[in-house]
N, C-alpha and C positions, 0 to 999 in steps of 0.2 A: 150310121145313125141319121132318121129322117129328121130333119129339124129343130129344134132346140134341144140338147140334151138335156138329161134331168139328173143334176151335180151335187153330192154331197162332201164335203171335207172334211177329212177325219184328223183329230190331234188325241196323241196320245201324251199324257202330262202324270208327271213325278215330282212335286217340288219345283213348281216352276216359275213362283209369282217374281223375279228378275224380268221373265221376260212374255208372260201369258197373255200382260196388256198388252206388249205392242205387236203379239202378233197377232188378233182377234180386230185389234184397230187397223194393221193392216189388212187383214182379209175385208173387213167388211168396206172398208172405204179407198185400198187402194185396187182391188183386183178387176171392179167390175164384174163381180158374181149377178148372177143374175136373182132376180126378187124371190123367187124360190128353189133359190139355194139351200140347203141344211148343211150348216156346221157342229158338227159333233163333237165333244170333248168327253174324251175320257180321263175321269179326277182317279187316278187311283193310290187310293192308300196315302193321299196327299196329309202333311202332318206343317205346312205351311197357310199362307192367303191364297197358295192358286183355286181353289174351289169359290171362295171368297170374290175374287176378281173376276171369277167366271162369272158368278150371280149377280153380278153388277153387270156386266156386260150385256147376260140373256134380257135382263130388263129393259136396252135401251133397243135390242134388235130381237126379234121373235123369231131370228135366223138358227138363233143358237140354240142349242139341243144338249145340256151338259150331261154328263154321265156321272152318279158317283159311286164309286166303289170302296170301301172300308177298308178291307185289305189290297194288299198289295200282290200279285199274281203274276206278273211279266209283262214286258209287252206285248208278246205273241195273245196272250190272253184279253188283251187290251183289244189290238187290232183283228182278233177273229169278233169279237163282239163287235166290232163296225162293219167287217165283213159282212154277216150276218146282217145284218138293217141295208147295206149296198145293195147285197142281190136280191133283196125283197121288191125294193121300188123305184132302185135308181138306174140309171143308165154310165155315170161316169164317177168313181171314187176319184177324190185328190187325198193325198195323204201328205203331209208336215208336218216336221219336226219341232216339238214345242218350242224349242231353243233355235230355231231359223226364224229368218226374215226374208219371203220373196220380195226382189225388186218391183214395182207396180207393173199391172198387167202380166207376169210372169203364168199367173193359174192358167187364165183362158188362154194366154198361147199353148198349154199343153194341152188342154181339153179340146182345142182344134186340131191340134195333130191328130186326134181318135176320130175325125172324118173319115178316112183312107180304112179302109173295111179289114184291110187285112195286120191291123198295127193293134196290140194288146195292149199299150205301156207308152209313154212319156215321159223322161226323166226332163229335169235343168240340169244345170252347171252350179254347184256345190262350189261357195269363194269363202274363206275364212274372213270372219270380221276383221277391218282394219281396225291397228291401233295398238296392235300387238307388238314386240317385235323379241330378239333372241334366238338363239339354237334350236329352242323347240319349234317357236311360229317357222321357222326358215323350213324343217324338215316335215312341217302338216302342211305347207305351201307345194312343197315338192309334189308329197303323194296326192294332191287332191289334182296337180298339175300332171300329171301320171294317170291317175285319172282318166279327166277331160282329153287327153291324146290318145289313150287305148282305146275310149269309144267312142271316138271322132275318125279313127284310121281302121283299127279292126273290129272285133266284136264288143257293142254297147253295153256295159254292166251298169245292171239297173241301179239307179241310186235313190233309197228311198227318203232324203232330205227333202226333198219336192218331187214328188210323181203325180202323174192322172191313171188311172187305171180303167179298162174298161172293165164295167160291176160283172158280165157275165163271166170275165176269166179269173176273178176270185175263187179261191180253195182256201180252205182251213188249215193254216197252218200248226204244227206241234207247237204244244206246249212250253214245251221245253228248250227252245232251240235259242242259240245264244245271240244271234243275228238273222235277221227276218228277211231283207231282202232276198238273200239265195236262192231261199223257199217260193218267193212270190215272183222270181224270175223263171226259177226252174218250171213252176207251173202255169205261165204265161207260155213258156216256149212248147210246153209239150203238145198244148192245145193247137200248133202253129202258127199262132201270132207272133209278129216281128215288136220288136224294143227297138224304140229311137231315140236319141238324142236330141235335145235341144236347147242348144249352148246360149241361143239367146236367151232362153228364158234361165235367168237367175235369182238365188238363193244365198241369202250369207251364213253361213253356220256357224258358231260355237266351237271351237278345238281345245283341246286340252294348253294347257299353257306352262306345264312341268312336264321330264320326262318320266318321274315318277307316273303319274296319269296318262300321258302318252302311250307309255308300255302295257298298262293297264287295259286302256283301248282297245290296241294294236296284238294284244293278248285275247280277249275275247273277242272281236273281228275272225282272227286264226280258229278259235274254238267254233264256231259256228260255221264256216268254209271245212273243217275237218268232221263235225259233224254229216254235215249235207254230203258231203264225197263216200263216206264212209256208206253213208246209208242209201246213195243213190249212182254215184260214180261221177256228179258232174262238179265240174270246177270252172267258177265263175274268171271272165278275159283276165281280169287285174291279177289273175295268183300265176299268172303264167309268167316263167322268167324270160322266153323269147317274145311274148310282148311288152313286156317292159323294155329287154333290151330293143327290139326296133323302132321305138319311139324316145329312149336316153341318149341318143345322138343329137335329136332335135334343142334337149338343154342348151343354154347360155351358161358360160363358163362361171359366172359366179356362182351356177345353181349346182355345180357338180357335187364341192362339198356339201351341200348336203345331201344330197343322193348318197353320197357313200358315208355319208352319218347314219339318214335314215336304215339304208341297208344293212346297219352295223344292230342297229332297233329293232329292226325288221325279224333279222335271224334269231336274235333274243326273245322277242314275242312268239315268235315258231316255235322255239323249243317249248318255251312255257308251256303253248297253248297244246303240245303235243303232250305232255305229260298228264295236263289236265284233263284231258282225253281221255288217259289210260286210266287214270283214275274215275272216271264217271262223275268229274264235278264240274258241271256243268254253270256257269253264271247267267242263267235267264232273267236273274232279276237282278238286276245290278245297279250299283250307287250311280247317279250321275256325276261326269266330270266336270 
C-alpha cells in the first residue's frame, strides 16, 4: 500500500453498553487513527443503552458511522455487512471485539504490519482482563497462553479480538457459521497471503468467569472448527494436539494443573460440540458470556 492507507474499524455489538464506552473512547483517543478514519458500529438487535451510548459518541466525533439493526441475525451477518462498505473504499479493515480493550497504539501497529505486500492479516495478543481470579480465570489464562506460543513457534491462527485485514482479501462469509475467524483465515490463506502475529500489539478481553459459560464457549469454538473442516478440510494450528503438545513443555509448573483441568473442559466441549453437529444446531447467534 502506497502511502497512507485508508482504515475503517469495524465493531460488532450485542448488549454491550458495560463496555461500548470505553471502547469507542479508546479507539478514538488512544489509537492514533488517523482523521479519516471510519468507525463502524454494528447495533444489532441491541435491547439495552449500547445503541444509546453509540449516539452519544457519533455526536462528539464524525468518525463514527453507527449501524442499527432491529433484529438480531449473527455475527457472521454483522461482519459481512462491514465487509461489504471495506471493499468498496477502503484499504485496511481492523476488526474489535466489543467487549475488548486494545492497549494504546496497539491498531496502527497492525495496520503497519500490511506494508510488506505479501501479508493479508495482522493479529495482537489476546490477555484476559485482570482482576479475576479462580479455577476458571487460571484455565482461559492457559489456552489463550497456548495460544500466543502456537503462533509465535508454528502456524499463526488468526485471532479476531483485534485484527487489521487487508479490505481486498475480504470474502463473505456464511451465515450461519458458529465462529468467524476460521472462515476469514481460511480465505486470507487461499489468496496466498501470509498471517502474522503481533504479540506486541495487545488486546485485553472478556472471558467467561464460570465453567458453566466456559463450556459453553469452548462448545461453540468446537462447533464452528467442525463446521469449516467438514465443509472444506482445513483445521486451524490451535486444534492440533502435536502443536499444543510441543509448546506444553515450555509451561511453568504451577500452569500444569490447569492444562490438565482445561484438557478435562476441552474434551467435554468436543464431544458437545460434536453432537451438535450431528444434529444440525448450529449456535450462530448466541448469548453473550
Amino acid at each position: 500500500m502506497a502511502g497512507l492507507p485508508r482504515v475503517v474499524v469495524g465493531i460488532c455489538a450485542y448488549n454491550e453498553e458495560n463496555n461500548i464506552g470505553r471502547i469507542l473512547r479508546n479507539l478514538v483517543s488512544e489509537q492514533g487513527l488517523p482523521n479519516t478514519c471510519r468507525i463502524l458500529v454494528v447495533c444489532s438487535g441491541c435491547t439495552d443503552r449500547t445503541p444509546q451510548i453509540v449516539k452519544e459518541f457519533q455526536a462528539k466525533d464524525s468518525r463514527l458511522e453507527p449501524i442499527f439493526e432491529e433484529r438480531r441475525t449473527g455475527k457472521a451477518n454483522a461482519l459481512n455487512r462491514i465487509f461489504r462498505i471495506a471493499r468498496e473504499s477502503e484499504d485496511v479493515l481492523v476488526l474489535v471485539n466489543a467487549d475488548a480493550l486494545p492497549k494504546s497504539g496497539s491498531v496502527m501497529l497492525l495496520v503497519s504490519s500490511l506494508e510488506s505486500s505479501d501479508v493479508g492479516a495482522a493479529f495482537a495478543q489476546p490477555i484476559p482482563f485482570e482482576g479475576f481470579h479462580g479455577t476458571c480465570y487460571g484455565i482461559v489464562r492457559i489456552i489463550w497462553r497456548l495460544h500466543h506460543m502456537i503462533s509465535l513457534r508454528q502456524m499463526p491462527k488468526l485471532s479476531g479480538e483485534l485484527c487489521a485485514i487487508r479490505a481486498s482479501c475480504l470474502r463473505e462469509i456464511p451465515g450461519n457459521v458458529a465462529t468467524d475467524e476460521p472462515y476469514i483465515e481460511l480465505a486470507i490463506r487461499r489468496q496466498g497471503y501470509r498471517i502474522v502475529y503481533v504479540p506486541v500489539a495487545l488486546v485485553n478481553i472478556r472471558c467467561p468467569t464460570n465453567v458453566v459459560d466456559l463450556l459453553k464457549q469452548r462448545k461453540r469454538i468446537w462447533v464452528g472448527h467442525m463446521q469449516l473442516q467438514n465443509e472444506t478440510g482445513f483445521k486451524v494450528s490451535t486444534t492440533s494436539f502435536g502443536n499444543i503438545l510441543k509448546v506444553a513443555s515450555e509451561l511453568k509448573p504451577t500452569e500444569i494443573l490447569y492444562l490438565f483441568l482445561g484438557a478435562f473442559l476441552e474434551a467435554i466441549a468436543y464431544f458437545q460440540a460434536k453432537m451438535e453437529v450431528r444434529k444440525g444446531t448450529i449456535p450462530f447467534a448466541w448469548e453473550p458470556i
